[in-house]
C-alpha positions in Angstrom: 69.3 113.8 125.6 67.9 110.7 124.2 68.9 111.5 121.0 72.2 112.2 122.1 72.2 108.5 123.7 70.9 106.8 120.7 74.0 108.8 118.7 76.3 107.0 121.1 75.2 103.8 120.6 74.3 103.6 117.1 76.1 102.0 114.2 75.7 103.4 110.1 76.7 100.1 107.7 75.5 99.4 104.2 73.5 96.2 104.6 74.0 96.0 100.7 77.8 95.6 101.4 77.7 92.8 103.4 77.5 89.1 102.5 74.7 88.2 105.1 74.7 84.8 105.5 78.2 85.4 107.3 76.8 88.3 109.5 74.2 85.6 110.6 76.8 83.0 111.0 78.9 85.4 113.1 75.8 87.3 114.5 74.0 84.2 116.0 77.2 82.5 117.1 78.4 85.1 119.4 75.0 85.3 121.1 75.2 81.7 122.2 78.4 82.1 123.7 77.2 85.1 125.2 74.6 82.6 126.3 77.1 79.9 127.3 79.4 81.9 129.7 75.9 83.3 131.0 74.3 80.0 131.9 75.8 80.3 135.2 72.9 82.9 135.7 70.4 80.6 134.6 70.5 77.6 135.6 66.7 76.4 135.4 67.3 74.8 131.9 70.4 72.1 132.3 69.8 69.9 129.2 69.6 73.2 127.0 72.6 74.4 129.0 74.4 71.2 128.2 73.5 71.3 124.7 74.8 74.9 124.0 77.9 74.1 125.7 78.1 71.9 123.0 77.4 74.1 120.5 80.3 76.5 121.9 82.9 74.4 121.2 82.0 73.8 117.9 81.7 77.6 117.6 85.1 78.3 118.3 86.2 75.5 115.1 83.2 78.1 113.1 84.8 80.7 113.7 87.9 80.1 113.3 86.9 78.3 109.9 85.0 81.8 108.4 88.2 83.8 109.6 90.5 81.4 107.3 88.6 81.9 105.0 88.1 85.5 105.0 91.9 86.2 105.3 92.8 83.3 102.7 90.4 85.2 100.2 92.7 88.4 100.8 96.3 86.9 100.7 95.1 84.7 97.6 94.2 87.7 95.6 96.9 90.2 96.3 99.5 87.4 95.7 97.6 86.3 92.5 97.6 90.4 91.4 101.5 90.9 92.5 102.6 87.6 91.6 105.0 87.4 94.0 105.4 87.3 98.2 108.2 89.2 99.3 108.6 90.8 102.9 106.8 93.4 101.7 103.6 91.1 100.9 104.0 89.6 104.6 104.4 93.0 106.3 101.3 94.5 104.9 99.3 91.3 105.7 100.8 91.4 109.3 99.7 95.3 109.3 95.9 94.4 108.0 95.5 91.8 110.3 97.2 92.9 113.5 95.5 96.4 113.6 92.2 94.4 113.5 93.2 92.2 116.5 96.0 93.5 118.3 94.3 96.9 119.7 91.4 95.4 121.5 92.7 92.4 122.8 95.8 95.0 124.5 92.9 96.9 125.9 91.1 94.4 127.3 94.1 92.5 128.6 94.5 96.0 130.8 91.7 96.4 131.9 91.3 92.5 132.9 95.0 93.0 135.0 92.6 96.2 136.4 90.6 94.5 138.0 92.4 91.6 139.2 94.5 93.9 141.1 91.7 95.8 142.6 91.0 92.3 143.9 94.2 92.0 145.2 95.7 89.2 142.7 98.5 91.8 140.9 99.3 90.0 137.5 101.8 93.0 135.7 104.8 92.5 137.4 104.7 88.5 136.6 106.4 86.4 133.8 102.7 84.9 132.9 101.7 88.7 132.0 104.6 88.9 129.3 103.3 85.4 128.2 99.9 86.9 127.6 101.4 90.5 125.8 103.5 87.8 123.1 100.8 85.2 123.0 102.6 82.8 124.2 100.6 81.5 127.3 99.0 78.7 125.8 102.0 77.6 123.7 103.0 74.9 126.3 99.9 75.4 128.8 96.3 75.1 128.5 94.7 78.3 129.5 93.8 79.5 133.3 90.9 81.8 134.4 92.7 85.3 133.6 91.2 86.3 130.2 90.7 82.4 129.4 89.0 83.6 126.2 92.1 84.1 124.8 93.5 81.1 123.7 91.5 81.5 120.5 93.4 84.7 119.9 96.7 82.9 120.0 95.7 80.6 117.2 95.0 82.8 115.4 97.8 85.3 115.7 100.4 82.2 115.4 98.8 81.5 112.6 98.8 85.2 110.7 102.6 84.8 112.1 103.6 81.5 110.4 101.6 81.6 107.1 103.0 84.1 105.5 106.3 82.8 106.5 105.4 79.7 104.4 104.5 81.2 101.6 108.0 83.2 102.0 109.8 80.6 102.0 107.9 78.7 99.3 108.1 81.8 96.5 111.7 81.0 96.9 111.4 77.7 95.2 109.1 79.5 92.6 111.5 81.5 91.6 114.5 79.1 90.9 111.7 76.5 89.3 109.9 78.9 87.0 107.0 77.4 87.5 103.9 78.8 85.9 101.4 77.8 88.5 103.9 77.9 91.7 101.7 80.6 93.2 98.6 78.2 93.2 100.7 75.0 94.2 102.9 77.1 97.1 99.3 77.9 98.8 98.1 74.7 98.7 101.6 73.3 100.0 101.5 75.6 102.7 97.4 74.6 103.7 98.7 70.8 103.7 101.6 71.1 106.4 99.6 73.5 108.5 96.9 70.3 108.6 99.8 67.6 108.9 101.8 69.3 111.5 99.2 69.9 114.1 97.9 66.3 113.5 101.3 64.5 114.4 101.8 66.7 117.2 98.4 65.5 118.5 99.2 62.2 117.6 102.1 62.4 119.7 100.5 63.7 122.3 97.9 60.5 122.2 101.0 58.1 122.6 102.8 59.9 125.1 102.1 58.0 128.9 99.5 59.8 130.2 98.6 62.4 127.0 96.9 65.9 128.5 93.3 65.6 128.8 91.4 66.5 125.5 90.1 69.5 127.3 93.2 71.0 127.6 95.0 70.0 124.3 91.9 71.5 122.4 92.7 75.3 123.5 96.5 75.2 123.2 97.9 76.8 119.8 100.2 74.2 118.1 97.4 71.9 118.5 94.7 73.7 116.9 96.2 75.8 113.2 94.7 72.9 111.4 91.1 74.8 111.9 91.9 78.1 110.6 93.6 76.4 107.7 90.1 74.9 106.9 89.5 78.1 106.0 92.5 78.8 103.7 91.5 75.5 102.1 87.8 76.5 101.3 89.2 79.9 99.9 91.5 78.4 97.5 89.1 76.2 96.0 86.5 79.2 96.0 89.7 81.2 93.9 90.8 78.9 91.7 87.9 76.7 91.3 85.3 80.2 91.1 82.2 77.9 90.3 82.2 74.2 92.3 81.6 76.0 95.9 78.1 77.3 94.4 77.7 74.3 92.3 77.8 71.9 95.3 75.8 74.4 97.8 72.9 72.4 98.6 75.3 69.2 98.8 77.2 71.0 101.2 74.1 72.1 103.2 73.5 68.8 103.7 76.4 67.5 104.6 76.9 69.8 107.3 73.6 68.7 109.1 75.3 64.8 108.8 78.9 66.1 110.2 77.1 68.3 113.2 74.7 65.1 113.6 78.1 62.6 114.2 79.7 65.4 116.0 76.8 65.9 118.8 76.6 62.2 119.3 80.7 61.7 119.6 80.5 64.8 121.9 77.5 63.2 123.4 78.4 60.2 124.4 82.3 60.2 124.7 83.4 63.5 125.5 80.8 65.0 127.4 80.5 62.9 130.5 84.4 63.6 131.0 86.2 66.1 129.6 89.0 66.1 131.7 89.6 62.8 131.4 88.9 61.5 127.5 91.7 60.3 125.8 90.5 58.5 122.9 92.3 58.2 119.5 89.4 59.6 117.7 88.9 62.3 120.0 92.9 63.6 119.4 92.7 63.4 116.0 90.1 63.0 113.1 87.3 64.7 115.5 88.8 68.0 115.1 88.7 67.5 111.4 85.0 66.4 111.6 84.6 69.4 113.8 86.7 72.3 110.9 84.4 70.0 107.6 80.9 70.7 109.0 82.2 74.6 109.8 83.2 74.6 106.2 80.0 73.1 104.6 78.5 75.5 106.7 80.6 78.2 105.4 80.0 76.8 101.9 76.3 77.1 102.3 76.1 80.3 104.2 78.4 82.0 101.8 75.5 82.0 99.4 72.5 83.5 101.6 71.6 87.1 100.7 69.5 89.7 102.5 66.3 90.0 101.0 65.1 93.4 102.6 66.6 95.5 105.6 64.4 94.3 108.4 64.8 95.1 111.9 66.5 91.8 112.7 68.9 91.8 109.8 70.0 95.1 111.0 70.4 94.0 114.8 72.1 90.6 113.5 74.5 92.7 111.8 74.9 95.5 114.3 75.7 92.7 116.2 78.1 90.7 113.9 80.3 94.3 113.3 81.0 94.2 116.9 81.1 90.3 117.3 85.2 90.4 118.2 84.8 93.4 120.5 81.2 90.9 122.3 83.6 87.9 122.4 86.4 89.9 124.1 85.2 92.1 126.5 81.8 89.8 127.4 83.5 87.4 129.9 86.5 88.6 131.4 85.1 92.2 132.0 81.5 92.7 132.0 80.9 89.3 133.9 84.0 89.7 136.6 81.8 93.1 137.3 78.6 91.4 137.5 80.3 88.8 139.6 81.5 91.5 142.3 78.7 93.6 142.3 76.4 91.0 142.7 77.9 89.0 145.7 76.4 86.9 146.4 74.9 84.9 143.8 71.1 85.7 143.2 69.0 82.8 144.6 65.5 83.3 142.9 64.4 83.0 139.2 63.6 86.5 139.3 67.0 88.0 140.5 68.9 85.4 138.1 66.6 86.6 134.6 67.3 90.0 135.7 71.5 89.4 136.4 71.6 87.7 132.9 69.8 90.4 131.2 71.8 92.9 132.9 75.0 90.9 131.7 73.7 90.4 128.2 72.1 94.0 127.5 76.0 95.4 129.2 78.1 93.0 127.5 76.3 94.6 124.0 76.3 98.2 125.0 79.9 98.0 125.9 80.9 96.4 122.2 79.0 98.9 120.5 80.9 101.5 122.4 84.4 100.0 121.9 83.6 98.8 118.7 82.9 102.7 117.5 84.9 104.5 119.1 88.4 102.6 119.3 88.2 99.2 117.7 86.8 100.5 114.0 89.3 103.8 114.4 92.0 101.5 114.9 91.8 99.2 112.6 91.6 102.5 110.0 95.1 103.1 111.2 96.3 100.2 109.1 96.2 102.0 105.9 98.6 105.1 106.8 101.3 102.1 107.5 101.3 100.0 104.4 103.9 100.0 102.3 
C-alpha cells in the first residue's frame, strides 16, 4: 500500500539534464508565493510578511524573464537552422508552447467555475467567462478575485501570440532586402518594439487625468510584454554573442544585488504604503525595467550554477521546479478556496493557523505532483503528434 502511494506521487528526472541553477530559481520562487498567498494563515510575522510580498511581485517580472528566455533560446535556434519564418515556423511554436500552457490553465479554470457555483456565484453562462477561455480579461481590466492568478497567463500567451507574428511579418522584408544577417537584425527589431510599445502605452496611461492605480496597470497584459521580452533579449545576446553572458557572470551577480537593493527601497518607500493609489512617473515606467534587469542579471548568473551531487534537496527543489506551473496554478484558486470553506471560520490560535498552512502547503504540493504526472506532462507530449 505504501509503496503503491509513494508510486503515485513520485517523479523519475535526470538531475544531469537539467540546468540547476534555473530549477533553484524556479524551485524557490514558487515556494514563496506559495508562502505569500499563505500568509493569511500566518500572520504572527508581518514585517517578513511584508517583505515577501515584496519579493512576489518581483517574482512574477523573474519569472516571466527565465520564460523569455527559455522560449527565445528555442525560436532563435530553429529560425537560425531553417533560415526562414513562415506560417509553418509560427504554427509549431504556437503548438510547443500552447500544449504546455493551454491544458492546465482550461482545467483549472473548470474546476475554479466548480466551485464558485457550488457557492452559488455561477460564472459559465457570463460574458466575463468567455473573457477568461480567450485571455482576454485583463486586456482592458485589471484582474478580480476569480482565478486572479491568471493575469500572468495572459502575458504570456499574448505574447507567444504576437511574436511570432513579428517575426512574420519582418522575414518579409528579409526576403525582398537579401540581407545576410536579417534573421539576427528581425529578432532584435522585434525585442525593441515589444519594449517601446508597452512603455508608451504606460506612459500614456501616466498622463491621462486620473491614470489607473499602479496596482492595477502592473497585472494588465498590454502593459507588461516588455518583461518577457527581457528574456528574448538575454537569449539573443547568449546566441549570437555565445561567450559575453559567462564572461560578465560575476558582474552580473553583482549587479543584480544593486538593482534588487534600489528596487526594495523604491518599493519600500513609494509603493508600499499605497498601492492603490501611487502614481508616480518612475513607478509607470523605468521601475518595471529596473524590475525585468535585476531578473536578467539574475538569470545571467544563475544560468551558470551546476549541481554538484544529487542530494536530497536538489532532488526536492527540482521535483518541485517540474511541477512549479501546475504549484502556481492550482495553489490559490483551488486548494486555498477549499481550505477556506472547510475551515470556516478562520483558526484563531497559533496552533490551528501552523497546522491550516501546512495543510495548504503539503496539499497545494501533492496536488501538482498529481496533475503534473498524470495530465500536465502527458499533455504537453501531445505536441509532437501535431507538428508539421
Amino acid at each position: 500500500m505504501l509503496s503503491k502511494i509513494k508510486q503515485l506521487f513520485t517523479i523519475e528526472t535526470d538531475l544531469s539534464s537539467r540546468v540547476y541553477g534555473f530549477d533553484i530559481m524556479r524551485g524557490v520562487g514558487i515556494l514563496i508565493v506559495l508562502y505569500a498567498h499563505g500568509r493569511s494563515k500566518m500572520p504572527f510575522f508581518p514585517a517578513f510578511n511584508d517583505f515577501i510580498s515584496v519579493i512576489g511581485f518581483w517574482l512574477m517580472d523573474l519569472f516571466f524573464v527565465l520564460s523569455g528566455f527559455l522560449i527565445g533560446m528555442i525560436l532563435i535556434k530553429f529560425y537560425e537552422k531553417e533560415q526562414t519564418f513562415n506560417w509553418k515556423t509560427a504554427y509549431n511554436f504556437w503548438i510547443r508552447r500552447w500544449f504546455r500552457t493551454l491544458p492546465n490553465y482550461y482545467l483549472v479554470l473548470f474546476i475554479t467555475a466548480i466551485l464558485w457555483a457550488i457557492d452559488g456565484k455561477v460564472m459559465f453562462f457570463k460574458l466575463k467567462f468567455l473573457a477568461y477561455m480567450l485571455f482576454s480579461h485583463t486586456v482592458a481590466l485589471p484582474p478580480n478575485y476569480f482565478l486572479m492568478e491568471s493575469w500572468t497567463l495572459c502575458i504570456e500567451e499574448w505574447f507567444y501570440l504576437l511574436f511570432p507574428l513579428l517575426l512574420l511579418a519582418g522575414h518579409q522584408w528579409i526576403q525582398r532586402s537579401g540581407s545576410k544577417q536579417g534573421i539576427k537584425y528581425n529578432i532584435l527589431v522585434a525585442i525593441i518594439l515589444f519594449f517601446t510599445v508597452p512603455m508608451a502605452l504606460r506612459i500614456g496611461v501616466y498622463a491621462a487625468q486620473p491614470p489607473l492605480a499602479w496596482i492595477d496597470m502592473s497585472r494588465m497584459t498590454f502593459f507588461r510584454l516588455d518583461t518577457i521580452a527581457v528574456g528574448i533579449l538575454m537569449a539573443w545576446i547568449n546566441f549570437y554573442y555565445k561567450d559575453i553572458l559567462k564572461q560578465y557572470r560575476r558582474t552580473a551577480g553583482w549587479l543584480f544585488l544593486l538593482l534588487m537593493a534600489v528596487y526594495l527601497a523604491f518599493f519600500y518607500i513609494v509603493l508600499l504604503p499605497d498601492l492603490q493609489r501611487q502614481t508616480s512617473f518612475f513607478s509607470f515606467t523605468f521601475f518595471y525595467l529596473l524590475s525585468g534587469l535585476a531578473s536578467l542579471c539574475l538569470t545571467v548568473y544563475m544560468k551558470e550554477v551546476k549541481l554538484e551531487k544529487p542530494t536530497f534537496f536538489a532532488r526536492f527543489i527540482t521535483v518541485i521546479s517540474l511541477i512549479s506551473y501546475s504549484l502556481y496554478i492550482f495553489h490559490r484558486s483551488v486548494v486555498m478556496h477549499l481550505v477556506d470553506k472547510f475551515f470556516n471560520p478562520a483558526p484563531v490560535s497559533v496552533i490551528e493557523n501552523v497546522a491550516l498552512f501546512t495543510l495548504y502547503v503539503i496539499a497545494s504540493i501533492l496536488l501538482s505532483i498529481v496533475v503534473y504526472k498524470y495530465y500536465e506532462h502527458p499533455m504537453t507530449e501531445l505536441r509532437e503528434k501535431l507538428k508539421k
